[in-house]
Structure formats: structure tokens, C-alpha cells
Backbone as CSV, one residue per row, in Angstrom:
resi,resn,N_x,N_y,N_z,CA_x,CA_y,CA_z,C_x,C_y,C_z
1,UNK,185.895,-107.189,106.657,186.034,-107.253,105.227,184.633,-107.308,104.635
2,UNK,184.912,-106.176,103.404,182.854,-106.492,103.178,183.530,-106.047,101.337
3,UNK,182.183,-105.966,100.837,182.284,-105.686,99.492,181.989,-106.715,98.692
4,UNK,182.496,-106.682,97.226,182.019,-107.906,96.603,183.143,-109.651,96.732
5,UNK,182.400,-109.596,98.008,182.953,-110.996,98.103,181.831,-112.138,98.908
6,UNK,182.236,-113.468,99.100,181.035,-114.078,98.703,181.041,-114.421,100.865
7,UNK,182.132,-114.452,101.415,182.185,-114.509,102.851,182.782,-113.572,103.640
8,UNK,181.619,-112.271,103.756,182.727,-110.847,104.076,182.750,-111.655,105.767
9,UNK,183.374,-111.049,106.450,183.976,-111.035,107.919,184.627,-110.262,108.664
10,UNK,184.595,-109.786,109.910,184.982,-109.223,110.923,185.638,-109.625,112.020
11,UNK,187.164,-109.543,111.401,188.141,-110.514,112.143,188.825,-109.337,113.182
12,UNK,189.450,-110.113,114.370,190.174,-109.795,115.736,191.958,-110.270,114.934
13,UNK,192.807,-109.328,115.647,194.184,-109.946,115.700,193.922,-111.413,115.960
14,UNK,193.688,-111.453,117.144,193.970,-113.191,117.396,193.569,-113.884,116.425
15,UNK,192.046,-113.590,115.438,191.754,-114.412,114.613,192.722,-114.863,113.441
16,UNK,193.250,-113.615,113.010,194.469,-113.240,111.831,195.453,-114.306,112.389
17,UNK,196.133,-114.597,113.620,197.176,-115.212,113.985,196.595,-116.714,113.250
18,UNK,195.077,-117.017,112.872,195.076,-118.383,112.461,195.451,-118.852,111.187
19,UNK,195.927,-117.584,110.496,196.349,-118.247,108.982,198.026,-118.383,109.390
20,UNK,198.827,-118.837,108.057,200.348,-119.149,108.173,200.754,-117.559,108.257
21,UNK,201.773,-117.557,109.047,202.459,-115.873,109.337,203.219,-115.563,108.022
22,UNK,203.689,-114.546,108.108,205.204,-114.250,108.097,205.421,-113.029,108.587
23,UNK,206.851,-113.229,108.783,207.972,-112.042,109.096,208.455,-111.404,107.897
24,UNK,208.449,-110.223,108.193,209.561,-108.961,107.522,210.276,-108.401,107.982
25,UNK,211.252,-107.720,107.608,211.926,-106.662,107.932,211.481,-105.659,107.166
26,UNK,211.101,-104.419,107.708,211.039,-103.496,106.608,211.279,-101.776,106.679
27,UNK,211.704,-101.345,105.495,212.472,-99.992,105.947,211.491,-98.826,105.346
28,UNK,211.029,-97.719,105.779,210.227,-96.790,105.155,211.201,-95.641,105.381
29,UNK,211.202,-94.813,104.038,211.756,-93.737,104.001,210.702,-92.569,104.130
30,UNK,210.815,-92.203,105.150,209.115,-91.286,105.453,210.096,-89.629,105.250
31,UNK,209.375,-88.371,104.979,210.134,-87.444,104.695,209.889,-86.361,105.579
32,UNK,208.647,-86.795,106.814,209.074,-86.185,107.971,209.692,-86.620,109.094
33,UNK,210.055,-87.755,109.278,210.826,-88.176,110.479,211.995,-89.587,109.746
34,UNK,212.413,-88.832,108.797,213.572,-90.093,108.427,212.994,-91.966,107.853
35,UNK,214.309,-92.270,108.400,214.033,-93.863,108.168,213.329,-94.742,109.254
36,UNK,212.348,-95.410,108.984,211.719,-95.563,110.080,212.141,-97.344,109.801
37,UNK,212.419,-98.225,110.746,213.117,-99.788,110.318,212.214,-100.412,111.571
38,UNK,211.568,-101.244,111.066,210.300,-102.116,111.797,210.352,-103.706,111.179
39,UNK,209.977,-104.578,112.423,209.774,-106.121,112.277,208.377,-106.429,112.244
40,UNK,207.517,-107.018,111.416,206.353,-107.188,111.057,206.411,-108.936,110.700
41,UNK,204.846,-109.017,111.697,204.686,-110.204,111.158,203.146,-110.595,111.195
42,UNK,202.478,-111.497,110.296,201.389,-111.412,110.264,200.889,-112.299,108.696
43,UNK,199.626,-112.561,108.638,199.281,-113.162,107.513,199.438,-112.438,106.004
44,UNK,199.324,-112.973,104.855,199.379,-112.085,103.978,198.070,-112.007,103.626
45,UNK,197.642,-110.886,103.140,196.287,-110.127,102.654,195.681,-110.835,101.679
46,UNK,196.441,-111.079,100.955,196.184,-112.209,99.570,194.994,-113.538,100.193
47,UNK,196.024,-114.140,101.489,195.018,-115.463,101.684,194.106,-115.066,102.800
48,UNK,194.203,-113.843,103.540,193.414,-113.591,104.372,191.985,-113.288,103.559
49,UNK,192.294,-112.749,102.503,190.903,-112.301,101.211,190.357,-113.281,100.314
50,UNK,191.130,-114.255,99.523,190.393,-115.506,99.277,189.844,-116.386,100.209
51,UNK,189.946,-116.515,101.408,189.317,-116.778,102.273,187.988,-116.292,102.338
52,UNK,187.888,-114.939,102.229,186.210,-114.225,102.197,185.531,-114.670,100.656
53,UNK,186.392,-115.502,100.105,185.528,-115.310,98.862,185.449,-114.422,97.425
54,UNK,186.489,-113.566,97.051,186.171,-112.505,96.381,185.515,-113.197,95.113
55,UNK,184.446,-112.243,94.742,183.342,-112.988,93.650,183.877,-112.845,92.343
56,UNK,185.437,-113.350,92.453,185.459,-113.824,90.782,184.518,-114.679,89.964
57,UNK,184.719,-113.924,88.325,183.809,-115.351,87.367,184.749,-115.977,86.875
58,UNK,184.334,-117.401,87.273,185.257,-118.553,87.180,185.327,-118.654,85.268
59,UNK,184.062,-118.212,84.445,184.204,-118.582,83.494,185.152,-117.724,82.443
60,UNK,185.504,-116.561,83.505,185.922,-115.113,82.859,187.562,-115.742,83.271
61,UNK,187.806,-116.660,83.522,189.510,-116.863,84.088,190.640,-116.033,84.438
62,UNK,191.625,-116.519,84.809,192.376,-115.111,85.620,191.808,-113.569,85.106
63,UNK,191.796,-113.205,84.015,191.580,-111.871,83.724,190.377,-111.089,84.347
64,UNK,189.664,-111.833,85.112,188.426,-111.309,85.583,189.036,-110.856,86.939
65,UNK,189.913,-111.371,87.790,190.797,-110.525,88.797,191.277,-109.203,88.505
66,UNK,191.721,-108.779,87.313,192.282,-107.688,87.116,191.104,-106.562,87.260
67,UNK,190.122,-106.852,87.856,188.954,-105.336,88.169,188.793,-105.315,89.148
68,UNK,188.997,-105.865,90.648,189.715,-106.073,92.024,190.356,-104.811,92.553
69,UNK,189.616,-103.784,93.299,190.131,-103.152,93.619,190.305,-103.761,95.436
70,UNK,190.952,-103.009,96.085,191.369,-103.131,97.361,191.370,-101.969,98.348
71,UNK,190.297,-101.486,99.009,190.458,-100.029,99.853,190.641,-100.731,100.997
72,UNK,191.576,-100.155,102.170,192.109,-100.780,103.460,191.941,-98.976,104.092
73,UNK,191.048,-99.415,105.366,191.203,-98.151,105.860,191.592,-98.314,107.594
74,UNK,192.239,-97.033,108.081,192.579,-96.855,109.228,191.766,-95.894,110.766
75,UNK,191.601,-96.721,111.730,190.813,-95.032,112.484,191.403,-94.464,112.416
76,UNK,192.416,-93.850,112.083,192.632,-92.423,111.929,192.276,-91.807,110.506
77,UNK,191.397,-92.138,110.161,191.037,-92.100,108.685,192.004,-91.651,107.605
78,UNK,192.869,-92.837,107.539,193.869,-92.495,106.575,193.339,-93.852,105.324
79,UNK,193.639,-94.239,104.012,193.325,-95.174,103.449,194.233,-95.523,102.267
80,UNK,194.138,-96.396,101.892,195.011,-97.184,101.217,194.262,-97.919,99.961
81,UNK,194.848,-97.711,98.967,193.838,-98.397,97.867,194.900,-99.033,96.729
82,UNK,194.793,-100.516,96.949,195.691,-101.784,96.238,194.873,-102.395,95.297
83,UNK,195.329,-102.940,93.934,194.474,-103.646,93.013,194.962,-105.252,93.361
84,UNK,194.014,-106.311,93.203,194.001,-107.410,93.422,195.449,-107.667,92.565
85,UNK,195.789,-107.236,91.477,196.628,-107.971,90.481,198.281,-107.847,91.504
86,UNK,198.495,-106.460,92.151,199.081,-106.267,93.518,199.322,-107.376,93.906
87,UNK,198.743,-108.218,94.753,198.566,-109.275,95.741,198.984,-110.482,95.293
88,UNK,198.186,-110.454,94.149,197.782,-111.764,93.434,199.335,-112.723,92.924
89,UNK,199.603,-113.675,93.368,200.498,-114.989,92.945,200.622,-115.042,91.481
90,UNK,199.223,-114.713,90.582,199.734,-114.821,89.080,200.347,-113.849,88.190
91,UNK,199.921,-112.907,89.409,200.535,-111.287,88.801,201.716,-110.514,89.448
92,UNK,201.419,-109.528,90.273,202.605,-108.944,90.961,202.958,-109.568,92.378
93,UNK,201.669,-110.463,93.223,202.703,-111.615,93.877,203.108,-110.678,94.924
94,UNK,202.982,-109.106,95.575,203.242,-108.724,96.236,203.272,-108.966,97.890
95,UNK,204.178,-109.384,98.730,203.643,-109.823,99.873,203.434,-108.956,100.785
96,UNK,202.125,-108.052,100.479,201.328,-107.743,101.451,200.928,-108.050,102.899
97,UNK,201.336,-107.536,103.920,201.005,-108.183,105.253,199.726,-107.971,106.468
98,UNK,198.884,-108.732,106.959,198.142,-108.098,107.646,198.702,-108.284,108.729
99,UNK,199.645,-107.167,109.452,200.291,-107.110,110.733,199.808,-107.531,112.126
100,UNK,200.141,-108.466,112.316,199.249,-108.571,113.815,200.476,-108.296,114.730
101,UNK,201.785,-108.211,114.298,202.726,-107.870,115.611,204.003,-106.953,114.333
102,UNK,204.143,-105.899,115.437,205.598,-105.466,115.424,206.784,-105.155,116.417
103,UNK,207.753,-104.990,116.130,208.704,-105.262,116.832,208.530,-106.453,117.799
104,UNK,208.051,-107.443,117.509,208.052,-108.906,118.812,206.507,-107.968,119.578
105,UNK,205.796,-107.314,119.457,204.791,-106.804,120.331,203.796,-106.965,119.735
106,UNK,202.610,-107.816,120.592,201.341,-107.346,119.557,200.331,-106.918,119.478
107,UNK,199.469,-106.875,118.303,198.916,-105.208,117.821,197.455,-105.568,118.133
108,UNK,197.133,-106.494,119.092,195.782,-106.793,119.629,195.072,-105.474,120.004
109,UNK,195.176,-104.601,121.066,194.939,-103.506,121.456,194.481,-102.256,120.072
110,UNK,195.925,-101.860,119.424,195.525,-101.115,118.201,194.913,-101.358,117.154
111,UNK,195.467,-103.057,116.871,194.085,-103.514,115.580,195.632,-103.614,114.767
112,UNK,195.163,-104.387,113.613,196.017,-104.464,112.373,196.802,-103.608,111.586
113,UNK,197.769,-103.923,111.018,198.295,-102.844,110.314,198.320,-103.715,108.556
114,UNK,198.405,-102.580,108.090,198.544,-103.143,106.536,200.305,-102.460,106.663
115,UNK,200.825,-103.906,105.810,201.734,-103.744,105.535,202.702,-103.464,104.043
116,UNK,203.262,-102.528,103.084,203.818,-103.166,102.044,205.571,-103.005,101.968
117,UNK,206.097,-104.303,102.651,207.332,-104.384,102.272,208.022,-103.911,101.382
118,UNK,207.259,-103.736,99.838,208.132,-103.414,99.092,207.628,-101.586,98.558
119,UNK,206.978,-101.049,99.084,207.194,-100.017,99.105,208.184,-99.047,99.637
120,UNK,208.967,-98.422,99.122,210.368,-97.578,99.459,209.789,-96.809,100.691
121,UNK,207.992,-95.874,100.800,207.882,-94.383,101.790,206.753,-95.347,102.164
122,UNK,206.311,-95.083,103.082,205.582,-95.569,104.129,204.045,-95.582,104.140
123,UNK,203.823,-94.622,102.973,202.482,-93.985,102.873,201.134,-94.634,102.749
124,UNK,201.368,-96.043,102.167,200.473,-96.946,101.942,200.117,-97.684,103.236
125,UNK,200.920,-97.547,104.355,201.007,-98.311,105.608,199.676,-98.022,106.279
126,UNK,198.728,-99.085,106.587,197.789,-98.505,107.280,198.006,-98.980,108.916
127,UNK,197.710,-98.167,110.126,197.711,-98.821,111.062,196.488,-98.780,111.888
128,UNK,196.093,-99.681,113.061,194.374,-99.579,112.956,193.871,-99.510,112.154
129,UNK,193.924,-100.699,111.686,192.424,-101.284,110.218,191.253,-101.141,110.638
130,UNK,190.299,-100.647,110.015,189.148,-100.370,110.817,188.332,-101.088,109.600
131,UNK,188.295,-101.400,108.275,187.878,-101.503,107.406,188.914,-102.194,105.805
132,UNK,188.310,-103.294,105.238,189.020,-103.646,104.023,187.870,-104.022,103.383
133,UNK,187.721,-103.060,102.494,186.841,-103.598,101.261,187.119,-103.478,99.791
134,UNK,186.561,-105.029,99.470,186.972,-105.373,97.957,185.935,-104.946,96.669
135,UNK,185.871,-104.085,95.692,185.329,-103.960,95.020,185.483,-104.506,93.712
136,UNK,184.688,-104.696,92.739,184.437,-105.347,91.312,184.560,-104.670,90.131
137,UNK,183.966,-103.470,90.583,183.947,-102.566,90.213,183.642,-100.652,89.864
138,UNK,184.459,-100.117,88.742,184.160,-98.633,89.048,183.259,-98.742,87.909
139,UNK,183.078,-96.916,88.056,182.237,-96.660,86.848,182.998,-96.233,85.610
140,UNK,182.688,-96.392,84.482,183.691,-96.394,83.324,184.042,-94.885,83.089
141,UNK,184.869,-94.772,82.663,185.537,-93.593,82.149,184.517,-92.884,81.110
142,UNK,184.639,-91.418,81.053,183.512,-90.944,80.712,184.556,-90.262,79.846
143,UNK,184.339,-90.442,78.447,185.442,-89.808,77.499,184.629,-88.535,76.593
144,UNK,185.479,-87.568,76.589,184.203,-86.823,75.272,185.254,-86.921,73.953
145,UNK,183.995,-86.687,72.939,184.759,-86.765,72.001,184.059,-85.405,70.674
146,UNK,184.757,-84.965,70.540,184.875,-83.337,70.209,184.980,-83.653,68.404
């Protein structure tokens, strides 16, 4: 985990097993090989990332989260890009998973998976995390005006 946060880190499955788990069930409707139905379990992303620190301003209060972006990437260079407000308990509360096991098996060998339960297609799923970084920010929108 790197980016703007104040304790980036380079965590192992086993390390991930040290926060509180959870389990899912979860169903992806993928549109080349059907329904795909998987057991996931693992920390959520949310406390695995306040853990590193993300460099909110405390004086800017919740609303300073809402510029939190989230890129999660895979070796197979596939990537995934979540906004903090996503995750976040005051906002959408999403329970995001950092997979350390599926089906009862675990993902020591392949590396992490990002998980989102409540996504219907699968697409956001990363497997082999190779990379999660938090950004603060983009560059502003460049408007013309005619």
C-alpha cells in the first residue's frame, strides 16, 4: 500500500489474517463463463487502509474523505479503481474484502484478492494484488468556455 497515506506497507496473506475477518458468500454474473458462486473471507479494505494512515485533514472533517481515490491492482495487470466514500462507514459502508481465502483454501501462494460483494459482474474483482494505492488527489477538470 503506498500513496498518500501516512504508514504505506507491504503486507503477506498471513499478515492480512491479523485484522478481524469476514466471510461472504458471493455471486458474480460474469458474461463469459456464467455464474460464478465463491466463499471469501478476509479483512475488510476499509480497516486494512486506516491502518496505513490515509492523510486526511482532520480540520477539513468527514468531507475531506470524499477526494480518496482507491487503485487496487492485479499481476495480471488488470485494475480496479474505488473511491474512499465506497468503503467508508459514514458513507456507502461497502464491505469490501481483502481475500486471503476462498472456497476454505488459502490465497497465500497467489496473493490477495479484492473483493466486492455487492457488485452484481465480477469485473471489479482483483486477484493477485500486486499493488493498492490511495490517492488525494486528481487534476481538476479543465472546462472551456466558448
Amino acid at each position: 500500500m503506498f500513496g498518500d497515506l501516512t504508514r504505506p506497507a507491504l503486507l503477506t496473506v498471513a499478515e492480512l489474517r491479523g485484522w478481524p475477518e469476514r466471510e461472504t458468500d458471493v455471486s458474480f454474473e460474469c458474461a463469459t463463463s456464467g455464474t460464478q458462486r465463491h466463499r471469501f473471507r478476509g479483512p475488510l479494505l476499509h480497516d486494512v487502509l486506516i491502518t496505513a494512515g490515509p492523510a486526511f485533514r482532520p480540520a477539513a472533517g468527514r468531507r475531506d474523505r470524499l477526494r480518496f481515490l482507491i487503485t487496487v491492482s492485479g499481476g495480471d495487470g488488470h485494475h480496479a479503481l474505488l473511491t474512499w466514500a465506497e468503503i467508508d462507514p459514514d458513507f456507502g459502508g461497502a464491505p469490501v474484502l481483502l481475500a486471503t481465502r476462498i472456497d476454505d483454501e488459502p490465497l497465500d501462494s497467489p496473493g490477495p484478492q479484492l473483493v466486492l460483494p455487492q457488485d452484481r459482474c465480477g469485473a471489479r474483482h482483483i486477484s493477485g494484488i500486486t499493488a493498492i494505492a490511495v490517492a488525494s488527489h486528481l487534476p481538476a477538470p479543465h472546462t472551456e468556455r466558448g
